[in-house]
N, C-alpha and C positions, 0 to 999 in steps of 0.2 A: 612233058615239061618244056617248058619253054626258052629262049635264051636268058631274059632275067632270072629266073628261078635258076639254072644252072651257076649263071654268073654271082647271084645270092650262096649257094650250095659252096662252091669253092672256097670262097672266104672263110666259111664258118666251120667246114673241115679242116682247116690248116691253123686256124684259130684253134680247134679242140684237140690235133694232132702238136702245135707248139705247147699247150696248156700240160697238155701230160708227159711232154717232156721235162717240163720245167718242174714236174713233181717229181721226178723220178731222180733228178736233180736235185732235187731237196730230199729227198729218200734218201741219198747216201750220209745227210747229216745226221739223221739218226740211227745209220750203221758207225759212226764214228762214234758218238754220245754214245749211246746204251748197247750197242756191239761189240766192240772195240773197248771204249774205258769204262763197259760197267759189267755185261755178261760173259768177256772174255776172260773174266777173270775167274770166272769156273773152272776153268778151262785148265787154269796154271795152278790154281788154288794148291792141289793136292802137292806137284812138283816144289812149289814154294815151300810149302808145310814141311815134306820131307827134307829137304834140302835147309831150311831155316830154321829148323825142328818146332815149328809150329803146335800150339795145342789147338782145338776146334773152336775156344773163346777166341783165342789170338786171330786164329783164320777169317772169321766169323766179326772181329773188330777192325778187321781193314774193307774190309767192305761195311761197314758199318762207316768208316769214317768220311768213303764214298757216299753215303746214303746222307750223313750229314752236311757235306759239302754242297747236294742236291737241294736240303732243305733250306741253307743256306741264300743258295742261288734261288730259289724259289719265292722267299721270303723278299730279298731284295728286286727280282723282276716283279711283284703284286706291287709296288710300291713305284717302283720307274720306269716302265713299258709302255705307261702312258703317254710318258714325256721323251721317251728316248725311241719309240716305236718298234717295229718291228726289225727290219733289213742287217742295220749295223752290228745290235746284238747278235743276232742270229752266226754273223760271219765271224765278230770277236772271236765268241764262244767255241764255234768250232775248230777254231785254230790254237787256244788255249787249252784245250782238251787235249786236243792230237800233241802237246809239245810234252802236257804233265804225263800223258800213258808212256810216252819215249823214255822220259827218264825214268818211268819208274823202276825201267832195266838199269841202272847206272846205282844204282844203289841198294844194299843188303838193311839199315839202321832200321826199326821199325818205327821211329817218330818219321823218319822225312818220306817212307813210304806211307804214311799215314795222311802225311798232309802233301803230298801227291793225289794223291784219292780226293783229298780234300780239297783241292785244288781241279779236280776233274769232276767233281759233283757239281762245284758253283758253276763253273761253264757251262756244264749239259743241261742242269737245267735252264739256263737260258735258250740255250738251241730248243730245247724241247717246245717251249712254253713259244719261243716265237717266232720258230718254222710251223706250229701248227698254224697260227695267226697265214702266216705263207702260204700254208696249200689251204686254206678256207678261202684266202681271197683270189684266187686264182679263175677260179670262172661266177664272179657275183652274177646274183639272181639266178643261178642255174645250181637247184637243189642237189638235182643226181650226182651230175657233173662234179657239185663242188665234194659230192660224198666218196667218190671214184678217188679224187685228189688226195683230201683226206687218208683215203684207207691206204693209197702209194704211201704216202710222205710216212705213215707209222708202218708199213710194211718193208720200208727201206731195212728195217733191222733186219729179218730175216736174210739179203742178200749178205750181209754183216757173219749172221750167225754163219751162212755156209762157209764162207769164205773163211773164217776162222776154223770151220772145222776140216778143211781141206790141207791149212798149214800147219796151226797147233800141234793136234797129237801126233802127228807125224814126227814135229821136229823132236817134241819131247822124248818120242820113241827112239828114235834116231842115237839124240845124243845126250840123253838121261834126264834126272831131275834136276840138274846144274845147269842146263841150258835154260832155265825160265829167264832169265834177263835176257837170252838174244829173242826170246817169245813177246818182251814187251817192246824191243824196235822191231821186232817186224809189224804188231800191231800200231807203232807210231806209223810206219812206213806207209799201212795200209791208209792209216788215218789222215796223212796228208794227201795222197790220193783222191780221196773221196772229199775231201775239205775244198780240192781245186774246183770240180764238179757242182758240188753244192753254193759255194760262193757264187758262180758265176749265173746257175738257177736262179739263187736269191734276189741279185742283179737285176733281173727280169723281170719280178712281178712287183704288181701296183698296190703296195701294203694300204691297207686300210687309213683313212686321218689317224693322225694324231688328237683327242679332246685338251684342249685351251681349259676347261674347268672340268669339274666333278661331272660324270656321270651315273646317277643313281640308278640300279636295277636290281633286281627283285631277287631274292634268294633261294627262298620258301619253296618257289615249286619246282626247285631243282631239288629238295631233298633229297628223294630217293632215291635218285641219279649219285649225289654224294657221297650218300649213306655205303652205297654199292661200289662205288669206286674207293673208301677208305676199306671196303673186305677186300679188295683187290690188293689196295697198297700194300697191306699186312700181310696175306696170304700169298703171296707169289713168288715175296723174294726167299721163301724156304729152297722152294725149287730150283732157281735159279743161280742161287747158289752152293748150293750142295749135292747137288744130282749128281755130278760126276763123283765126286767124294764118296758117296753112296754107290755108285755104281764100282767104281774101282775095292770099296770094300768087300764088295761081291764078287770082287775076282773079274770083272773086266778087265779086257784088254785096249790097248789103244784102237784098233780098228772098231770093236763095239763101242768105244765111245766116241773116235769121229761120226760113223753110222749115225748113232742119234743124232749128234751135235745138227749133222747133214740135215736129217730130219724135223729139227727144229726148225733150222732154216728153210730148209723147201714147203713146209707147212706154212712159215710166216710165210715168203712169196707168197702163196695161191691163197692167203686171204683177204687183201684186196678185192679178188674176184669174188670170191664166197661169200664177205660178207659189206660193199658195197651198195645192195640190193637192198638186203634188209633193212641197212642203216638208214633207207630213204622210203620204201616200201609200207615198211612192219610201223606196229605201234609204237612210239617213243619208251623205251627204255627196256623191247623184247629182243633185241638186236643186241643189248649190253646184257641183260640174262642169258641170250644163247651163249655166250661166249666166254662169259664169268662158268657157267656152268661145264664148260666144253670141255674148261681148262681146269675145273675142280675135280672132273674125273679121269683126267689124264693125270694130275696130280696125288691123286690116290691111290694109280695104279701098282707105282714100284712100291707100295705098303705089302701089295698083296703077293709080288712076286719080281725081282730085279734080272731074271732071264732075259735074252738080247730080243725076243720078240716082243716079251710085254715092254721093254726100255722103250721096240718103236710107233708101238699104239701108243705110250704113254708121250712121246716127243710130237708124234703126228697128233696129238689132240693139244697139246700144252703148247705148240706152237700158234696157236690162234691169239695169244695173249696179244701179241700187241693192237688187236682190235678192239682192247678195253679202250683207251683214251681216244683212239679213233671215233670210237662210237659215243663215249663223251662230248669229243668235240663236236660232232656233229649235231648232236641234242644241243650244246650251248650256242651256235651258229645260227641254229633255225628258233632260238629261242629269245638271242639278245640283237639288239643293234651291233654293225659293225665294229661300232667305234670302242665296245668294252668287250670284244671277245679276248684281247690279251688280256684286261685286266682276270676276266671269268675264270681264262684258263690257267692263269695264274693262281686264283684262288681255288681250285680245282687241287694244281698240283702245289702249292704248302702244303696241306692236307696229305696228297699222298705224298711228300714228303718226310712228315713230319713219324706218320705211322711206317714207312719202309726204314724207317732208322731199325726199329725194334726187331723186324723180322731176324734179319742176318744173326745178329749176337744172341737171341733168346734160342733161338736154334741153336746155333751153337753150345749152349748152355747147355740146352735141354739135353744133347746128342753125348755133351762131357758127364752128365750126373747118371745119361740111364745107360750109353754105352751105344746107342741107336740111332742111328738117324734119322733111320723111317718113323719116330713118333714124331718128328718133327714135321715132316711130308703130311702125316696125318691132319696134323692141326691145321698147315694149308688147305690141304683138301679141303674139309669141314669150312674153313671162314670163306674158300671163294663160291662154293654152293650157296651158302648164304647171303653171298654178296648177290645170286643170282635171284635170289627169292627178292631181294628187297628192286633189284631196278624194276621188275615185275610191276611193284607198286608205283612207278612213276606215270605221273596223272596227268603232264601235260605235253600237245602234241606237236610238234616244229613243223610239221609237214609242210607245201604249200597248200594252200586255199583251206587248212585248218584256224581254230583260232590257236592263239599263241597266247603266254603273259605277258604285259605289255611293259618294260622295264621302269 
């Protein structure tokens, strides 16, 4: 190798060494969003309940009113993303987030925790919708690369989930079900931490234009991509939010349930690595069935039996979730022009918006009429296997030097 080529070699190492910092960077925005003020609430769910005298509709309808706040926010970024871009939102959001999880400690009323959640939906989904927009444009024209980015920026949760599981039940164990209000400042706490990090990621990269008019592109051959991603929306949030619930009815303890919680999260971390490859490798939409599928029988598992070994097969497989919209976004990246991946991914998540409202409450429902929770887990199971059959059927391929649709 010669001195040019060395002196070529340096630059574009420190170029791809800066690029994946700058994800990982923006990784911590989505341990705040959907760590912090949306999965952490697993976590406290049971201590609130007890403590609030909660029934499992009530429980079941503050996290629904999150879910709404999301579709919310959803709804309006399809709509303004184009003209407001990426960067600003992204930072609002994560800071709006991090203030409504803070107070949610500050207050017992169920209306104003309600519209707390509500208030922490519409922010996250902005972060969500366009920090993905962030880590896709971090390395253009560099498919792998931009997939590596990708799978950081929605793997950040996992860092989120441990981190939660490291302080949560502990404290709760500590100093009982009346401590959940110091549970939601310390996850404020955590949250502006990681809000400093991610702002200043965000800072960094070179967002895609903004479109001056309409951009039209094509729907159609994203179907099955859709179709698969709305069983995900529906199916997930069973898990998600009731697992602990389910598990403590079982008679766990706090240590078996930070355990999992652990394992949740150390499974999200290591899926970047896992499933980066595929995402750029595999056939377009076999990457989104591994992982719909991973998570449909990790989700199945505590049907079959809620003992602390099946809790960590079932955490170490169900943690791969967040490489559902990863692996979405990546299909929408290699499939549209730059200039409409927010609006895509926009319209991606209203969608799963609109369907994660119902999970939460209908489980809970279900759980109040038959006494169970695990029928509810069942019904996840079943829609994300499903979800897995249908990306199966997605026909077109983003790859480079494939053909693509042409928007």
């Amino acid at each position: 190798m010669d001195a040019t080529t060395v002196s070529e070699a340096v630059p574009e190492r420190s170029s791809a060494r800066r690029g994946l910092w700058i994800a990982l960077g923006l990784a911590l925005g989505m341990a705040v969003v959907n760590s912090y003020g949306r999965f952490a609430y697993a976590l406290v769910l049971p201590a609130m309940r007890a403590d609030l005298g909660w029934s499992y509709t009530e429980a079941g309808a503050l996290n629904t009113a999150n879910a709404v706040g999301y579709l919310i926010g959803a709804a309006v970024a399809f709509r303004s993303v184009r003209r407001l871009g990426a960067t600003m939102p992204f930072i609002a959001g994560l800071w709006v987030t991090t203030v409504s999880v803070a107070l949610v400690g500050a207050f017992t009323d169920f209306r104003i925790l309600s519209a707390l959640r509500l208030v922490a939906g519409i922010s996250g989904a902005y972060v969500f919708i366009t920090g993905s927009v962030l880590a896709a444009s971090i390395f253009p024209g560099q498919a792998a690369a931009s997939a590596r980015a990708i799978a950081i920026y929605f793997g950040g949760g996992g860092f989120g989930l441990l981190v939660t599981a490291i302080s949560i039940p502990p404290l709760l164990s500590l100093v009982g079900d009346a401590a959940w209000p110091q549970a939601w400042l310390v996850l404020g706490a955590l949250g502006a931490v990681s809000s400093v990090a991610a702002t200043l990621a965000a800072l960094r990269v070179v967002a895609p234009p903004t479109a001056t008019a309409p951009v039209p592109w094509a729907k159609s051959p994203l179907l099955a991509t859709f179709l698969a991603y709305a069983c995900f929306a529906f199916g997930y949030t069973a898990y998600m939010t009731f697992i602990v619930a389910h598990m403590r009815e079982h008679g766990a303890g706090p240590v078996a349930i930070a355990a999992m919680w652990a394992t949740l999260g150390l499974t999200t971390l290591a899926g970047p690595r896992i499933w980066s490859g595929p995402m750029t490798a595999w056939p377009p939409g076999f990457a989104l069935a591994g992982v719909l599928l991973t998570i449909g029988i990790g989700a199945a598992l505590p049907v079959i039996s809620a003992t602390s070994l099946v809790m960590l097969a079932s955490a170490a497989l169900f943690g791969t979730f967040f490489m559902t919209p990863a692996s979405v976004t990546a299909i929408i990246r290699g499939a549209l022009p730059p200039v409409v991946w927010g609006e895509a991914v926009a319209a991606f998540t209203l969608m799963f918006a609109v369907l994660q409202c119902f999970g939460p409450i209908l489980t809970g429902a279900l759980a109040d009429l038959t006494g169970n929770l695990a029928d509810g887990l069942s019904v996840s199971a079943a829609v994300l296997v499903s979800g897995a059959a249908l990306a199966l059927m997605q026909g077109l391929d983003p790859r480079p030097g494939r053909r693509s649709p042409r928007p």
